[in-house]
C-alpha positions as semicolon CSV with decimal commas, in nm:
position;residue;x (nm);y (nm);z (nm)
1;X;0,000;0,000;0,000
2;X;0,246;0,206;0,088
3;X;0,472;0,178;-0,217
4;X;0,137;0,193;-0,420
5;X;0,107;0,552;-0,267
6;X;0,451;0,627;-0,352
7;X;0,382;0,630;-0,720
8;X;0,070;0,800;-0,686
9;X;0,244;1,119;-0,526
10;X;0,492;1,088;-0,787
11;X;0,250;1,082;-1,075
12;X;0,057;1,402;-0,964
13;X;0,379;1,561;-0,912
14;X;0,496;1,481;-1,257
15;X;0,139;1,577;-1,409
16;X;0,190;1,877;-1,207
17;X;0,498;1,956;-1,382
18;X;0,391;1,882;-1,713
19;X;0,086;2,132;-1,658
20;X;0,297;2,403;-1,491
21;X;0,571;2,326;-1,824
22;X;0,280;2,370;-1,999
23;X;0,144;2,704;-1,858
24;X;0,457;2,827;-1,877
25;X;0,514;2,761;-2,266
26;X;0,165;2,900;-2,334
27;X;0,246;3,189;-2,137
28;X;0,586;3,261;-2,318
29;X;0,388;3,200;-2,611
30;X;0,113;3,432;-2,544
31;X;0,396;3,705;-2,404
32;X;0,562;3,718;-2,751
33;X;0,281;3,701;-2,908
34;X;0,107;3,995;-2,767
35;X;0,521;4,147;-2,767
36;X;0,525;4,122;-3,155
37;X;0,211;4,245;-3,240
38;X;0,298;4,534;-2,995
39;X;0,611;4,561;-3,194
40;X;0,405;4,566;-3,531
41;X;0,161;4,825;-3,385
42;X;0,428;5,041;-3,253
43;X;0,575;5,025;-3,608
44;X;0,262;5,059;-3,797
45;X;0,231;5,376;-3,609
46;X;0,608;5,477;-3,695
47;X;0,548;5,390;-4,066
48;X;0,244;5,607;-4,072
49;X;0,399;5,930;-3,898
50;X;0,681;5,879;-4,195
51;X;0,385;5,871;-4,468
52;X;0,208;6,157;-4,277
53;X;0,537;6,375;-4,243
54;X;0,695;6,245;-4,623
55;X;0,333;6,374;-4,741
56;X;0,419;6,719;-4,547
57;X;0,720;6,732;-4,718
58;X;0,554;6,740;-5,047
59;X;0,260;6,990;-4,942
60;X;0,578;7,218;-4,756
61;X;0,810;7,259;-5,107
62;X;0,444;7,320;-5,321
63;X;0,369;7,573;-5,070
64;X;0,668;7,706;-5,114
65;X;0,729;7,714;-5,492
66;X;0,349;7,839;-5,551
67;X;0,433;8,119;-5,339
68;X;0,773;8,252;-5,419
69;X;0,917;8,107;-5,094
70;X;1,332;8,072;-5,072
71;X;1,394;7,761;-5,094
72;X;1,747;7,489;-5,159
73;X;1,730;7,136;-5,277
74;X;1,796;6,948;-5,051
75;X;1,612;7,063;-4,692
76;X;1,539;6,890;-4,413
77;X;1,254;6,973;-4,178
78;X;1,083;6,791;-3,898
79;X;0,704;6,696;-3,817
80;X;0,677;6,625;-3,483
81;X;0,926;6,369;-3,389
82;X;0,986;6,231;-3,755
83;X;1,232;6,412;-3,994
84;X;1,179;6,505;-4,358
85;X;1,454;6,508;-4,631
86;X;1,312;6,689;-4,947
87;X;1,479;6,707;-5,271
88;X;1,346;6,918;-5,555
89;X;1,434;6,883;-5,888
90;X;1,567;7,194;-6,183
91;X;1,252;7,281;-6,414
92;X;1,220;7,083;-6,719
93;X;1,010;7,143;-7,024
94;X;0,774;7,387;-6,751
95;X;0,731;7,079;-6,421
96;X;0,990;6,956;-6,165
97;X;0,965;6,668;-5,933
98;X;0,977;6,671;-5,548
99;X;1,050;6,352;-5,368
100;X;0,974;6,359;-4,991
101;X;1,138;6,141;-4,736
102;X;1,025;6,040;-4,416
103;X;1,203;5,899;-4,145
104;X;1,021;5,807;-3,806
105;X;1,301;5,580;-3,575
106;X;1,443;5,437;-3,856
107;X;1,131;5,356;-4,065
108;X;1,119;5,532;-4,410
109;X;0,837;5,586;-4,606
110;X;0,929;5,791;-4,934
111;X;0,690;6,035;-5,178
112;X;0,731;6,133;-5,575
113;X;0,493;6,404;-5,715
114;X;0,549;6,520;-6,073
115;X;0,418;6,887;-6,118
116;X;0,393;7,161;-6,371
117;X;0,181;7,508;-6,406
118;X;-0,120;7,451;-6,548
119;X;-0,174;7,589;-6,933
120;X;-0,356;7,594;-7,176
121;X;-0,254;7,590;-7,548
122;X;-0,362;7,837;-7,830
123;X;-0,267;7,818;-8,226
124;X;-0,190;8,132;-8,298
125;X;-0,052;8,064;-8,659
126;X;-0,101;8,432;-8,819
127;X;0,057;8,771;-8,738
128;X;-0,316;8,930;-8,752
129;X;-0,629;8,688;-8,793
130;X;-0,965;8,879;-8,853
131;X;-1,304;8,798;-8,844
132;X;-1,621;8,877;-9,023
133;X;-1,570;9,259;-8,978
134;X;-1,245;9,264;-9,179
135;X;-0,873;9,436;-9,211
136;X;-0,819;9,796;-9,236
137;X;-0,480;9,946;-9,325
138;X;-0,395;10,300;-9,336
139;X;-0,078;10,418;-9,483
140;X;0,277;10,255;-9,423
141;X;0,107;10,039;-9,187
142;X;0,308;9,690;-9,171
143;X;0,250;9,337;-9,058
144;X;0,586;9,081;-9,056
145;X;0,431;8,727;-9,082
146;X;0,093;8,567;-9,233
147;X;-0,273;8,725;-9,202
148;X;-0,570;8,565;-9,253
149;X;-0,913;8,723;-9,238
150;X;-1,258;8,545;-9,308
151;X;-1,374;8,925;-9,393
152;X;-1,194;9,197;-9,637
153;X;-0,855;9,278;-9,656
154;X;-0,811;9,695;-9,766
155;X;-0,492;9,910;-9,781
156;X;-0,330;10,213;-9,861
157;X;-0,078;10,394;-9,992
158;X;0,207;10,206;-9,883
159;X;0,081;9,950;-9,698
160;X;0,296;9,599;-9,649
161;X;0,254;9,246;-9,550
162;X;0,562;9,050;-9,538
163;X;0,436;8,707;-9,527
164;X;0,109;8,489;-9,726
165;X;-0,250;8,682;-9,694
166;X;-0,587;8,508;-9,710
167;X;-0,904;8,673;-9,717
168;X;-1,140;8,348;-9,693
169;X;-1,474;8,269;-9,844
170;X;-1,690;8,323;-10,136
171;X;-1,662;8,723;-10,129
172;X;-1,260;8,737;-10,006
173;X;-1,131;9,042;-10,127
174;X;-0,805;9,204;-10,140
175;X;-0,762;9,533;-10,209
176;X;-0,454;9,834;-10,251
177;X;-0,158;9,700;-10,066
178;X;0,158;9,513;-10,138
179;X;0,277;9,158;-10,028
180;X;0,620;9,104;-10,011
181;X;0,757;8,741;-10,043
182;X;0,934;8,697;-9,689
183;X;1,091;8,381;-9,654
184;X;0,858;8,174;-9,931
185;X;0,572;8,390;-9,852
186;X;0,442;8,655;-10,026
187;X;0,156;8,473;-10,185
188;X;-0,254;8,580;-10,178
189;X;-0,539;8,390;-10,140
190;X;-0,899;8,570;-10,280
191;X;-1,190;8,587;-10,478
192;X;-1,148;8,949;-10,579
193;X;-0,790;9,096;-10,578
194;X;-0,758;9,491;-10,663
195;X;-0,490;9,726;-10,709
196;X;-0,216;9,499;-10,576
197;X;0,164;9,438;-10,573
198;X;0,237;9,036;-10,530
199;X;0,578;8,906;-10,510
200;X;0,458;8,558;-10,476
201;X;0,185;8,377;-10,586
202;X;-0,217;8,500;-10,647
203;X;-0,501;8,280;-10,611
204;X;-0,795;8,434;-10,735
205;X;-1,103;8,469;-10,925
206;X;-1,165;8,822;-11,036
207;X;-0,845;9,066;-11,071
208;X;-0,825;9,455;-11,138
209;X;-0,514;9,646;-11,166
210;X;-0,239;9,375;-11,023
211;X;0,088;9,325;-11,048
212;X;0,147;8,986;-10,988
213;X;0,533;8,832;-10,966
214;X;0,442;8,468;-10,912
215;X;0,254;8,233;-11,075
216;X;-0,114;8,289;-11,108
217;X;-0,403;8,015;-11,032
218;X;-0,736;8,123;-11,140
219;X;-1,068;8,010;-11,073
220;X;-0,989;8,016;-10,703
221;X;-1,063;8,190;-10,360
222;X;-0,929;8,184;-10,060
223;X;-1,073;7,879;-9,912
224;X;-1,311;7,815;-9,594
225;X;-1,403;8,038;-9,351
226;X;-1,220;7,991;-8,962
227;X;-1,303;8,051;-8,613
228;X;-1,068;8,261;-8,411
229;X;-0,850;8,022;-8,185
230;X;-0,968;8,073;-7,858
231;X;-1,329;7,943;-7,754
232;X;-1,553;8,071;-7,490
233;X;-1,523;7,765;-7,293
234;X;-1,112;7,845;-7,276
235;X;-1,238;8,218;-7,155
236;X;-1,430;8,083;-6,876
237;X;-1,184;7,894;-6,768
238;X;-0,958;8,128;-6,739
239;X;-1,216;8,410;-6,546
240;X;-1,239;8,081;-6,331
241;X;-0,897;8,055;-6,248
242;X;-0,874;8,438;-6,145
243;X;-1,199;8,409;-5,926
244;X;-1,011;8,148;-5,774
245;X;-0,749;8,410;-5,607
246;X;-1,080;8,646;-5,465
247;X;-1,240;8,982;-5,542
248;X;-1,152;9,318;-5,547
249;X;-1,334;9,592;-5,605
250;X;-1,180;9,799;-5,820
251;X;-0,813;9,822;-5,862
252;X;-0,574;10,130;-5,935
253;X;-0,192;10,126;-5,872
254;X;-0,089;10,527;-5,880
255;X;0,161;10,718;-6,087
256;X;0,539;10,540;-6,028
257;X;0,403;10,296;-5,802
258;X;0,465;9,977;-5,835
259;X;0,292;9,605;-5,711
260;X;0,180;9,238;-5,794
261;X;-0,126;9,098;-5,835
262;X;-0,305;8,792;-5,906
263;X;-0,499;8,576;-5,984
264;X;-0,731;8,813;-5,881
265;X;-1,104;8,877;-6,021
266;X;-1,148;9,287;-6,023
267;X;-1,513;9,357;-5,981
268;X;-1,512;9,701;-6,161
269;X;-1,214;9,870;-6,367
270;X;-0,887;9,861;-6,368
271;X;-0,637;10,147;-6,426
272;X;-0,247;10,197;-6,418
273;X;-0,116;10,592;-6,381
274;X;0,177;10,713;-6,591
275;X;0,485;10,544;-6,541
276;X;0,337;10,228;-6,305
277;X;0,470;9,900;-6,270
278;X;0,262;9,548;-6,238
279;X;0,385;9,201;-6,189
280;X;0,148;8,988;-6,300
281;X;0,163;8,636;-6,048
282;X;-0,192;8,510;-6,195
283;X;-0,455;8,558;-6,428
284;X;-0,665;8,853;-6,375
285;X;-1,021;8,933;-6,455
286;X;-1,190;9,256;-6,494
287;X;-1,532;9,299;-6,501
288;X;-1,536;9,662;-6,596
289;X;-1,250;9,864;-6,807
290;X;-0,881;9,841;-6,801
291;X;-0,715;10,147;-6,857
292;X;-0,308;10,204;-6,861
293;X;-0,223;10,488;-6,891
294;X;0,182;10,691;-7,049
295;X;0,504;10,467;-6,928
296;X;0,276;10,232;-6,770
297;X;0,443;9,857;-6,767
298;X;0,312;9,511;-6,762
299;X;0,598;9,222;-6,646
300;X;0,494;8,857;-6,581
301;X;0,662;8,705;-6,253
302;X;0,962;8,504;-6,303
303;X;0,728;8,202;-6,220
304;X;0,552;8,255;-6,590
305;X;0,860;8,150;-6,769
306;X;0,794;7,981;-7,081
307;X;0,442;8,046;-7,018
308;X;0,283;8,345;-7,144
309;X;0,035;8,568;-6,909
310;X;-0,348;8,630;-6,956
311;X;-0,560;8,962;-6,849
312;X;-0,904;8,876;-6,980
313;X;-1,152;9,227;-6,986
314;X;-1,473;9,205;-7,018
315;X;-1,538;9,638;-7,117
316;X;-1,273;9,816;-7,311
317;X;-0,886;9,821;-7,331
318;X;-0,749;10,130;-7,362
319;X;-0,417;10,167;-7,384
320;X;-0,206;10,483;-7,432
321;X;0,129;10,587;-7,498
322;X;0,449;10,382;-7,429
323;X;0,245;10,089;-7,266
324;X;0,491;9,842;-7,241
325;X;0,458;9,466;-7,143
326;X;0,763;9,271;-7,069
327;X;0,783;8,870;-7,033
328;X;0,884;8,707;-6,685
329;X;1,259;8,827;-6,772
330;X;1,150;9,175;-6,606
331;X;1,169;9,500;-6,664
332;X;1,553;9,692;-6,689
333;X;1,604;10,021;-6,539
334;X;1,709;10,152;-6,833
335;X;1,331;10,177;-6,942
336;X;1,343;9,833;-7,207
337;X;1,228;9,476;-7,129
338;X;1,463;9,199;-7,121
339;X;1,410;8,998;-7,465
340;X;1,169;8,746;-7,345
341;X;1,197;8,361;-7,380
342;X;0,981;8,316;-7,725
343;X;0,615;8,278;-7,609
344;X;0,666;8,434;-7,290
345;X;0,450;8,761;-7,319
346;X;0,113;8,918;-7,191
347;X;-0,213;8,860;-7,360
348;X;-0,483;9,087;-7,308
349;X;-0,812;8,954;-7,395
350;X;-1,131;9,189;-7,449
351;X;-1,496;8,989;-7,451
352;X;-1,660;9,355;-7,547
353;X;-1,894;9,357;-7,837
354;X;-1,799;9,587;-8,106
355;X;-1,905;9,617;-8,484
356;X;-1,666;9,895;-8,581
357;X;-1,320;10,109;-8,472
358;X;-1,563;10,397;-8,319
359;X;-1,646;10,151;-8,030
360;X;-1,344;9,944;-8,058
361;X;-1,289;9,707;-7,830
362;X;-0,947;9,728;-7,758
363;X;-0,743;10,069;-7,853
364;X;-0,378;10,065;-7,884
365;X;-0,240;10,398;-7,875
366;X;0,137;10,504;-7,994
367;X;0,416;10,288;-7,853
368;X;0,241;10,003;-7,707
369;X;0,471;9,730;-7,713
370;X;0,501;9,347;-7,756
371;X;0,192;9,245;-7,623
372;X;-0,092;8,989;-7,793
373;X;-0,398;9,176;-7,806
374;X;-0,770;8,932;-7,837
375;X;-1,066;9,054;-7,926
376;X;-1,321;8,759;-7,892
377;X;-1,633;8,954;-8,047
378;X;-1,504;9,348;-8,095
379;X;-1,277;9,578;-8,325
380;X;-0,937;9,598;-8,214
381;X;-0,810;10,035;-8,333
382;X;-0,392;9,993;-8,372
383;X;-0,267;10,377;-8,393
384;X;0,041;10,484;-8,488
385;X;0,376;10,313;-8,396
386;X;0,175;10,024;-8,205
387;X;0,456;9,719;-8,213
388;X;0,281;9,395;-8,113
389;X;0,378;9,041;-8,096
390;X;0,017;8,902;-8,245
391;X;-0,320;9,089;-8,279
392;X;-0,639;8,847;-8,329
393;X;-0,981;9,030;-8,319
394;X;-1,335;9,000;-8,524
395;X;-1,235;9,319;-8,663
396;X;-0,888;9,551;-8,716
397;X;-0,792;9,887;-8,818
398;X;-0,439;9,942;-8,844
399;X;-0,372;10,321;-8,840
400;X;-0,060;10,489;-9,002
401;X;0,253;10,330;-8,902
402;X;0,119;10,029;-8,674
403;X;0,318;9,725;-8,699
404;X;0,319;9,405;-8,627
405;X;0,567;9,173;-8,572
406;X;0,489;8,798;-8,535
407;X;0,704;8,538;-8,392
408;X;0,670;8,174;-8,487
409;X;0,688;8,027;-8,143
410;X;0,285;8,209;-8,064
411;X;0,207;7,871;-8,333
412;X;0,183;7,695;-7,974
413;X;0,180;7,944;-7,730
414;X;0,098;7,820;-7,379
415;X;-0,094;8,074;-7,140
416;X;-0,068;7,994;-6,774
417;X;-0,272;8,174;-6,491
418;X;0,053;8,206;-6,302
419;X;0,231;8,077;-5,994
420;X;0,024;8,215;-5,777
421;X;-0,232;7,932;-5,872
422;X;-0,132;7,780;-6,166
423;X;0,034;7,467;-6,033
424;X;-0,114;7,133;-6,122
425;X;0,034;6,797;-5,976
426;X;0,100;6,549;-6,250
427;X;0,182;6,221;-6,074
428;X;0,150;6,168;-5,719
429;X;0,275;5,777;-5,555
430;X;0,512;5,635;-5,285
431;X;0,845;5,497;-5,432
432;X;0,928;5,333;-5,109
């Protein structure tokens, strides 16, 4: 009996043991268990705060490039307890790329966005294009590149186009003024052609009084009938963008003074005094007039370059001596722009409905230089001396001595509203 006891103690001691052994591993168990997934919590955590500060990286260097800010490549920066390494990249072909690394004890989550300023692209493929209402051309006025009007085309004494001319549709007519042949040009496109010097080519199907150097084609005309290149849905867009930056009401910038603005929507009109100076940083919108008065200048901010900047008016333009608009080069002391990257100029767009000069709507006065002047549904008046880069309207009359200069690059201009809301993110993904 008593040995028979003997190994009962010992076998509830041993199962005692084994139970205890067992416990214990279950516990262990149980202890790294719940110590990993603490572990994978904790770094769960860590990984987000990287994500969270990489992604504040990215929003810090927009911030700062949208708004001027100084800014080197790279900086470092920290978001609560996790540091930030941000690297941005030169400009190329108008976006750069900022990649954003976050680092939260050792775990690094990392951020690529692609961005650029947002644009949009406009044809402009002649010096002057003209709508139903028609080119007029007082004496020794000149235009360097092509026109094309779906209205008439009438000179003076004296009057040039270096470049091809095309006055469209079934009644296209051409009448007193020379073409020169500039570069292969110099070749017309009518139905009627009248009192006219051609060094190139003529394309017609009536003819008074021509001198024609080329070859001549006969029955033609010159062709179908175009829209002007910018559509009202492009306008809107663009008033959009402005609204975007707030309201003012009313805006004036004095005599000598000088400011930036943008994009901005003016509730009212707008006026420069005599020798003021505005950076444009956005696309403004005027619901009134805009009036710039002697000296007055026009630069886009550095931000602009290779885009070109937009001013779209819904009254008139008026726009008197020496108005001057420079590209995102600036404007020199001396009193000249900088010679702007090709395509990099102002645009100033009137909406204004006008069916003849005496309510133009835009007027150019003497001087005014290097800017593209739109007029979506009005006349656009060019007196004397005006030097622009491009002049589209549904109507023009060139007085004596206006000239225009066209530059091939305005073939695919891009207008931006600006870096002070023109930015648009490309791409946007983690890389690590």
């Amino acid at each position: 009996m008593k040995k028979l006891n003997q190994q009962k103690g010992f076998a509830a001691y041993l199962l005692t043991i084994i139970v205890l052994v067992v416990i214990l591993g279950i516990t262990i168990a149980l202890s790294a268990l719940i110590l990993s997934q603490q572990k994978i919590t904790s770094n769960i955590k860590k990984s987000d705060q990287a994500y969270s500060a990489a992604e504040a990286g990215i929003e810090d260097a927009l911030v700062r490039l949208k708004n001027g800010m100084s800014w080197d490549s790279p900086y470092s920066l920290n978001v609560g307890t996790t540091s930030v390494n941000i690297e941005i990249s030169d400009e190329e072909e108008g976006f750069r790329t900022i990649t954003s690394t976050g680092n939260s004890a050792g775990l690094v989550r990392k951020i690529r966005t692609v961005f650029g300023i947002s644009n949009e692209e406009v044809n402009f493929y002649y010096g002057i294009q003209v709508g139903d209402l028609g080119l007029l051309m007082d004496s020794n006025a000149i235009v360097h590149g092509n026109v094309f009007s779906d209205g008439p085309i009438v000179g003076s004494s004296n009057v040039k186009i270096y470049g091809d001319v095309v006055s469209a549709g079934p009644n296209g007519t051409i009448d007193t003024l020379a073409v020169k042949d500039d570069e292969g040009g110099g070749s017309v496109w009518a139905t009627n052609l009248t009192d006219c010097d051609i060094e190139g080519d003529a394309h017609y199907t009536n003819i008074d009084d021509c001198d024609i150097d080329g070859s001549e084609f006969s029955p033609e005309n010159g062709g179908d009938l175009q829209a002007l290149p910018i559509t009202q849905d492009q306008i809107m867009e663009w008033r959009n963008q402005a609204a975007d930056g707030g309201d003012l009401p009313g805006y004036f910038l004095g005599g000598s003074d000088t400011a930036s603005l943008g994009p901005k929507k003016v509730i009212g009109d707008m006026a420069m005094d005599s020798n003021a100076i505005l950076t444009l940083t956005g696309t403004i919108w005027v619901t009134g007039n805009l009036t710039l008065n002697s000296n007055s200048i026009i630069q886009l901010d550095p931000g602009y370059n290779p885009y070109s900047g937009i001013i779209v008016v819904d009254g008139q333009i008026s726009l008197s001596s020496n108005a001057t608009f420079c590209g995102s080069e600036g404007y020199k002391q001396t009193g000249k722009c900088n010679s702007p990257v090709v395509g990099n100029y102002v645009m100033l767009l009137s909406t204004k409905s006008s069916s003849g000069s005496a309510d133009s709507a835009i007027i150019s006065s003497s001087n005014t230089k290097t800017a593209i002047l739109y007029a979506s549904n009005g006349f656009i008046t060019l007196n004397s001396t005006s030097n622009l880069k491009e002049a589209t309207g549904r109507g023009i009359k060139m007085d004596s001595n206006a000239n225009v200069s066209y530059e091939t690059g305005l073939a695919d201009a891009r207008f931006s509203n600006g870096p002070g809301g023109g930015w648009t993110l490309k791409s946007w993904q983690e890389i690590e």
